[in-house]
C-alpha positions in Angstrom: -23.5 9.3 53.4 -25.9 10.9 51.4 -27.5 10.2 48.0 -28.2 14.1 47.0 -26.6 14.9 43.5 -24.1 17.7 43.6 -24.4 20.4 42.1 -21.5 21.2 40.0 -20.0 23.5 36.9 -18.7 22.4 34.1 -16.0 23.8 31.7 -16.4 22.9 28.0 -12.2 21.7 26.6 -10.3 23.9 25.2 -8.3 23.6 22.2 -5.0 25.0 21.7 -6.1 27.7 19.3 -8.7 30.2 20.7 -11.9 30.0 21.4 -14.9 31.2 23.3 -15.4 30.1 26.8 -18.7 28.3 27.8 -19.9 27.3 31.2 -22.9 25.2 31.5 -25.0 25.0 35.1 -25.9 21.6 35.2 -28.8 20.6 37.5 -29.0 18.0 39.7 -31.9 16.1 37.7 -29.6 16.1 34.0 -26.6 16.2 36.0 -25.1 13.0 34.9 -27.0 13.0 31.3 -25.1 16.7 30.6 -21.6 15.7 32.6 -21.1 12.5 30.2 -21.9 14.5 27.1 -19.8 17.0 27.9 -16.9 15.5 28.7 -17.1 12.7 25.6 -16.3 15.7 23.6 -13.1 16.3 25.6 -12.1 13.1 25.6 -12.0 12.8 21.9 -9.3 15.6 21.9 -7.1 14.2 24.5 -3.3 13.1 23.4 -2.2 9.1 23.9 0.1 8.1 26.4 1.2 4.9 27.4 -0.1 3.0 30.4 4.1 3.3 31.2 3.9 6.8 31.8 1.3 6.6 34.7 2.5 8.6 37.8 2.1 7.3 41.6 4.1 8.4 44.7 4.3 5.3 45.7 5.7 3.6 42.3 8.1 6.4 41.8 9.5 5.5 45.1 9.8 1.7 45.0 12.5 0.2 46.3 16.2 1.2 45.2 18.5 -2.2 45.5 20.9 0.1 47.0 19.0 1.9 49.4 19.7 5.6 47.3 16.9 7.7 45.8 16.9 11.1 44.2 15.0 13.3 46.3 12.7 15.8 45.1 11.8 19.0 47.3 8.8 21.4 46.2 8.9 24.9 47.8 7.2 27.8 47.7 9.2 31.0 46.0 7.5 34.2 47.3 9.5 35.0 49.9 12.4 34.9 47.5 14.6 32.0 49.6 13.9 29.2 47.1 13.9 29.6 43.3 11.6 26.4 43.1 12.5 22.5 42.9 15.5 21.1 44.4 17.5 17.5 43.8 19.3 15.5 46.1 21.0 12.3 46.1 19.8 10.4 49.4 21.4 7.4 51.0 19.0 5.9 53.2 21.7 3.6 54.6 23.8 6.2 56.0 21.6 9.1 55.7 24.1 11.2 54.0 22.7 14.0 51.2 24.4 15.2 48.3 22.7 18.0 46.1 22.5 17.3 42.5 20.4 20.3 40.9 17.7 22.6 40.5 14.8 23.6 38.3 13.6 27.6 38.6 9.8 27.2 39.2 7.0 29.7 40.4 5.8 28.1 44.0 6.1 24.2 42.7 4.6 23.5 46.4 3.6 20.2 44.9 5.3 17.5 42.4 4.5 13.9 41.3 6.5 11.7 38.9 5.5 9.7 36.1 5.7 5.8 36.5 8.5 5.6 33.9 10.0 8.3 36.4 11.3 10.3 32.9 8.9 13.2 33.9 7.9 15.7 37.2 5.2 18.2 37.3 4.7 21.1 39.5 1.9 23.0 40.2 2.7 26.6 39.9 0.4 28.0 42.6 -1.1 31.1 41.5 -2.1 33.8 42.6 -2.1 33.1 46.2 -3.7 35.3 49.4 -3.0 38.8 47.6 -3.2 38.2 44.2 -5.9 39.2 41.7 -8.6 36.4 41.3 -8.0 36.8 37.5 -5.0 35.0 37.3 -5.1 31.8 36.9 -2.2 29.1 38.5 0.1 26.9 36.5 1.3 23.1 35.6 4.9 23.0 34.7 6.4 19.8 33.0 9.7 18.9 33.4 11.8 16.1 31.6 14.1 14.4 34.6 17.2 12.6 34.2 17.8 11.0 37.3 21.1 9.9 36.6 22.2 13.1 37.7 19.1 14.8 39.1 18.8 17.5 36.3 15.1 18.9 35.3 15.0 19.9 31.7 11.9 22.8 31.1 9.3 21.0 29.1 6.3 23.2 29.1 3.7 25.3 31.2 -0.2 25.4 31.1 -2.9 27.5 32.8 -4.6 24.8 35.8 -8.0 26.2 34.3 -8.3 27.4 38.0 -6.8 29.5 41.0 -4.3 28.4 43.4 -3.3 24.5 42.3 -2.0 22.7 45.1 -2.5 19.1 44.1 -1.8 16.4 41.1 -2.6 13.4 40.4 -2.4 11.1 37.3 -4.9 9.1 36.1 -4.4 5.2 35.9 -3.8 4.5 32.7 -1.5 7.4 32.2 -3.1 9.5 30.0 -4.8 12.4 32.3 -3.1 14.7 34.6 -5.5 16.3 37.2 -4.9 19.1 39.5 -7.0 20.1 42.3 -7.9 24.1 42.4 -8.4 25.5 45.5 -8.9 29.0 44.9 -8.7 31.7 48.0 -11.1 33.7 45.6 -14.6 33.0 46.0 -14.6 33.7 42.4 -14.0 31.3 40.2 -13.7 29.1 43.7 -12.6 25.8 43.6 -12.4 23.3 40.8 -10.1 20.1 39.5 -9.0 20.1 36.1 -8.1 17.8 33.3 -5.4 17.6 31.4 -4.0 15.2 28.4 -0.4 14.4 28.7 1.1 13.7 25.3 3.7 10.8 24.5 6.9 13.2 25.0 6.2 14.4 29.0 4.2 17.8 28.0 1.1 19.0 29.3 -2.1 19.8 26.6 -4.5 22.3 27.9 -7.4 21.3 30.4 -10.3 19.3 28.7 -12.4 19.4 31.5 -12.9 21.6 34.5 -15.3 20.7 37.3 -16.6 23.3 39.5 -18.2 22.6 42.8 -20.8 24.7 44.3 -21.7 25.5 47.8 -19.7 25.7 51.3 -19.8 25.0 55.4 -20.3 26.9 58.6 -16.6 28.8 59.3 -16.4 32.1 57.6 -14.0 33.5 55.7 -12.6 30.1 55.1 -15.7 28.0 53.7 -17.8 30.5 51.8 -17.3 28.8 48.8 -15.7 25.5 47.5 -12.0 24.8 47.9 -10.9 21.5 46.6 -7.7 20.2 48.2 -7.0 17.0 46.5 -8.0 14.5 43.8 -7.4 10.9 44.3 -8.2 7.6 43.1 -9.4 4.8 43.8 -6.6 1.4 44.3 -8.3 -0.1 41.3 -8.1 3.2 39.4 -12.1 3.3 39.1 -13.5 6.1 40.9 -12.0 9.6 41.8 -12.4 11.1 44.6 -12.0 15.1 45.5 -11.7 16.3 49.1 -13.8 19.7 48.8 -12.2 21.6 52.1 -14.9 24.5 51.4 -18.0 22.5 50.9 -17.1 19.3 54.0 -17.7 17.1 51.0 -15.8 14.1 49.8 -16.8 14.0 46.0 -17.2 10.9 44.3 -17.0 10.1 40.4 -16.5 7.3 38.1 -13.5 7.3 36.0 -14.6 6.3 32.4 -12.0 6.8 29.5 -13.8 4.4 27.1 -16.5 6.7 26.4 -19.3 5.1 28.1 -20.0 7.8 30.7 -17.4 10.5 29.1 -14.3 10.8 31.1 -16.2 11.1 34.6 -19.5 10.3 36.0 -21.8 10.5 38.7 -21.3 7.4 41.5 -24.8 6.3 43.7 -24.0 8.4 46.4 -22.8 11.3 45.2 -20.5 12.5 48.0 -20.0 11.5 51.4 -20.8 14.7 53.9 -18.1 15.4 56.4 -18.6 16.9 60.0 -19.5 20.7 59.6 -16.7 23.4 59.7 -14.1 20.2 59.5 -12.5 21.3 55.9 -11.4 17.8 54.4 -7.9 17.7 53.0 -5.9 14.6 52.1 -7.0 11.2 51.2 -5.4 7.6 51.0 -6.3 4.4 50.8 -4.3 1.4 52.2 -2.7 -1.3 50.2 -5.4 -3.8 50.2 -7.7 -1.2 48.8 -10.5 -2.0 52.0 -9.9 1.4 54.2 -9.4 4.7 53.5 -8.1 7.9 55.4 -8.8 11.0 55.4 -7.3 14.8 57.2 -9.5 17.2 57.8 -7.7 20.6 58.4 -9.5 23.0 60.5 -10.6 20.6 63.3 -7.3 18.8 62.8 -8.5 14.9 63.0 -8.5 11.7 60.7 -11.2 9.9 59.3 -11.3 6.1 59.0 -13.2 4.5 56.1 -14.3 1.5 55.2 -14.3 1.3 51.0 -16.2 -0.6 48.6 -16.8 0.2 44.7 -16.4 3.5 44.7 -18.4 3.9 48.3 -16.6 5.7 51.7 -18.4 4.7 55.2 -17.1 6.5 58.0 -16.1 4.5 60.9 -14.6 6.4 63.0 -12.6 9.5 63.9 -9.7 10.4 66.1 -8.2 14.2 67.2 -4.8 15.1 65.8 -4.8 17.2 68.9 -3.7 16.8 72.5 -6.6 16.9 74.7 -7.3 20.7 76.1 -5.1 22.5 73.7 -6.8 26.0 72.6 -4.0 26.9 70.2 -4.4 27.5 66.6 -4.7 24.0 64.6 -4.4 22.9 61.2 -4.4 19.1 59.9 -2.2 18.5 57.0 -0.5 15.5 55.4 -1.0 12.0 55.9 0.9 8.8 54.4 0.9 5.5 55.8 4.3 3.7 56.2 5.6 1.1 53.8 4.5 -1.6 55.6 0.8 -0.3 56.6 1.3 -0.7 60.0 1.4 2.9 60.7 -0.5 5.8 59.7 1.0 9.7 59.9 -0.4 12.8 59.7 1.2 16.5 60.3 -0.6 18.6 62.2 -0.1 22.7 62.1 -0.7 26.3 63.3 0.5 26.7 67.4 1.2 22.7 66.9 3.8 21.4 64.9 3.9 18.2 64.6 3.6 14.6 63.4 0.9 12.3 64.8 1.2 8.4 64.5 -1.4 6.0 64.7 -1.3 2.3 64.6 -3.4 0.7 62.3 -5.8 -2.6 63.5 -4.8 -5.1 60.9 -8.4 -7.0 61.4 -10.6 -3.3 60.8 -8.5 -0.5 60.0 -8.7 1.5 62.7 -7.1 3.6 64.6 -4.8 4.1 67.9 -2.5 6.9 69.1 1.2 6.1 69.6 2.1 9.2 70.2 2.8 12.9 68.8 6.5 14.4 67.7 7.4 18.1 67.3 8.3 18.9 63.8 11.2 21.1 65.0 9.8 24.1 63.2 7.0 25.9 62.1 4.0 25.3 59.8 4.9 21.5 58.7 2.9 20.4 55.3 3.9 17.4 53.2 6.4 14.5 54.5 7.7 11.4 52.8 8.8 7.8 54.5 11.3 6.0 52.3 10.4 2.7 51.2 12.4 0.8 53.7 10.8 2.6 55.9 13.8 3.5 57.8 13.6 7.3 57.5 10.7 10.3 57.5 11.4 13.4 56.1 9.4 16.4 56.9 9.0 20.2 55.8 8.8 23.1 58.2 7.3 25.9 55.6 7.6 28.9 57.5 11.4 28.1 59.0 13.0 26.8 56.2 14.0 23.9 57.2 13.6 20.3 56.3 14.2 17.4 59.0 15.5 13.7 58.5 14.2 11.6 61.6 15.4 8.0 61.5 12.2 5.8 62.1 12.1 2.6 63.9 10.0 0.4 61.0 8.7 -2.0 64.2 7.3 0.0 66.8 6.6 3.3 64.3 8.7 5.9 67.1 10.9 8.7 65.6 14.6 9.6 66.5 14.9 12.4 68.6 18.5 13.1 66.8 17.2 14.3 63.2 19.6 15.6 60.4 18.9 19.0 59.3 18.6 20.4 55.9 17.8 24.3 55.3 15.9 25.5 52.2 13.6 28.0 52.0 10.0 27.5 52.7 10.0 23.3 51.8 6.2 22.0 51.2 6.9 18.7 49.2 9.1 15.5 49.0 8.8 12.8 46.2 11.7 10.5 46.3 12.6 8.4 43.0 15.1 5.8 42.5 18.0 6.8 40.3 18.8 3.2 39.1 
């Protein structure tokens, strides 16, 4: 844990109607001074939204009474197999699927739904390994019946940033943010800001935040890629998992003005282990622990959390002792009871890892690893009964069903089999 101030870049808001674009290099010493000022401005142009309206994975799946969701599937469309977000109807009783509909999307390889589950976005994930760094990824808004599963087109902004691969919406439902990673060291990685108005569309980004810096492995940290934004269980802080820069970023979450929209916490960040490339974070229901992927050496972090502060406590391998394949830590979601805590791990791998979780600390103990049945698996769900784990496998278009035993946490070895070309993400919402 370190107290050092990051050093960061900040995008003045945009208006819908041109204007010139202004960057401002704020040093550590003014850093907090210049970042409140700055984004005080954008949040007097942000749009209302009702505290309704505020999107969670979790509340979009709570329980159905009936035990059927809508399922939502995120893919990526490059390879010209998908044609972008896919709707099922899911009976977790039974495990029987029916499809409902689909929404054409560029690469939507990840979705979340509003509270009032009216409305999905999608990242559009642009421009990806090949493309030029001058173009500049997507958010997509769609309206969603789930009645009968049909996405209605809404409307499309720039991310303010290459390659979006993450969202999140703040707590009171008025920000959507997206996390930036950006294969292109330049403009590198960032998380943006968005104001979503009272109908389900997106404004343009009031706020951009670029980090600076990077870690050890070449060619994959030479500059910062930011992998995720998340906050806090009490909706105070917001935290952004910088893969590029093994940093954790930490910032307060201020709509009443006081500090702007974000501002600096004590400690700044909390450093990760060199070359380890943090991905995903999540916190546990009580709001007391926290956990965290790294990807490139493939192992979860255990935190203990308090306002706004992340203390490591200990860290366990995704990864079989003595394997010298090619590794790549993904996903991780606890299961609906907190008992269990999963995590997909990729490259030569291929699977999903479970841990049981130490009611008294937090911490962490193998149970045991579970091939994926495919190649390169990324995001997974676990229905709220807990009773069923569904999992992507990217590169062999295929999405797997394993039943789940809720008690001791194991998987089926009998999954149902869905194909669809190159899955990445599953949000499942209850129709009634």
């Amino acid at each position: 844990m370190h107290s050092v101030q990051p050093s960061v870049m900040v995008e003045t808001p945009r208006n819908t109607a041109p204007r010139a674009s202004h960057k401002f290099a704020v040093r550590p010493a003014a850093w907090a001074k210049g970042f409140a000022m700055i984004v005080s401005l954008a949040a007097s142009q942000a749009f209302a939204q009702t505290p309704s309206a505020t999107a969670s994975s979790v509340m979009a799946a709570s329980a159905s009474a009936d035990g059927v969701y809508d399922l939502l599937i995120g893919t990526y469309t490059g390879s010209g197999k998908s044609e972008g977000i896919y709707v099922y109807r899911f009976d977790t009783k039974n495990g029987d699927l029916t499809r409902l509909a689909s929404a054409q999307a560029v690469n939507p390889s990840y979705l979340i739904v509003s509270r009032d589950r009216q409305y999905v976005y999608a990242v559009n994930e642009l421009p990806g390994d090949n493309g030029p760094a001058s173009q500049r990824g997507g958010i997509s808004a769609f309206h969603f019946d789930r009645q009968s599963g049909q996405l209605t087109f809404l409307d499309k902004v720039s991310s303010a940033g290459n390659d979006p691969c993450y969202l999140a919406i703040s707590p009171d439902g008025r920000y959507l943010l997206t996390a930036n990673y950006s294969v292109a060291a330049n403009p590198g990685g960032s998380f943006a800001m968005f104001p979503l108005k009272s109908n389900g569309e997106v404004g343009p980004s009031v706020l951009t935040v670029h980090h600076e810096g990077g870690g050890p492995v070449k060619g994959r940290q030479d500059n910062s890629h930011v992998h995720s934004t998340v906050f806090s269980p009490d909706g105070r802080y917001l935290f952004a998992q910088d893969l590029g820069a093994d940093k954790v970023y930490a910032y307060r979450y201020t709509p009443d003005g006081s500090r702007g929209l974000l501002g600096p916490t004590d400690t700044r960040y909390t450093t990760i282990k060199p070359g380890a490339g943090p991905r995903h974070l999540i916190f546990d229901a009580s709001g007391t622990h926290a956990y965290l992927t790294t990807e490139m050496n493939a192992s979860v972090i255990v935190f203990d959390y308090r306002d706004g502060k992340l203390t490591p406590v200990q860290s366990v391998s995704m990864t079989a002792p003595g394997f010298k394949g090619k590794i790549g830590g993904g996903a991780i979601h606890l299961s609906p009871d907190g008992r269990f805590v999963y995590a997909t791990n990729r490259g030569d791998v291929n699977e999903l890892v479970t841990f049981a979780v130490d009611a008294s600390n937090g911490h962490l103990k193998l149970v045991g690893r579970h091939p994926t049945l495919g190649k390169t698996p990324r995001e997974f769900t676990i229905d709220p009964s807990g009773r069923w784990l569904i999992v992507g496998n990217q590169d062999s278009d295929s999405v797997y069903f394993f039943r789940r035993d809720p008690q001791t946490g194991e998987l089926a070895s009998d999954p149902k089999r869905l194909e669809i070309g190159s899955p990445v993400d599953f949000k499942l919402v209850s129709p009634s």
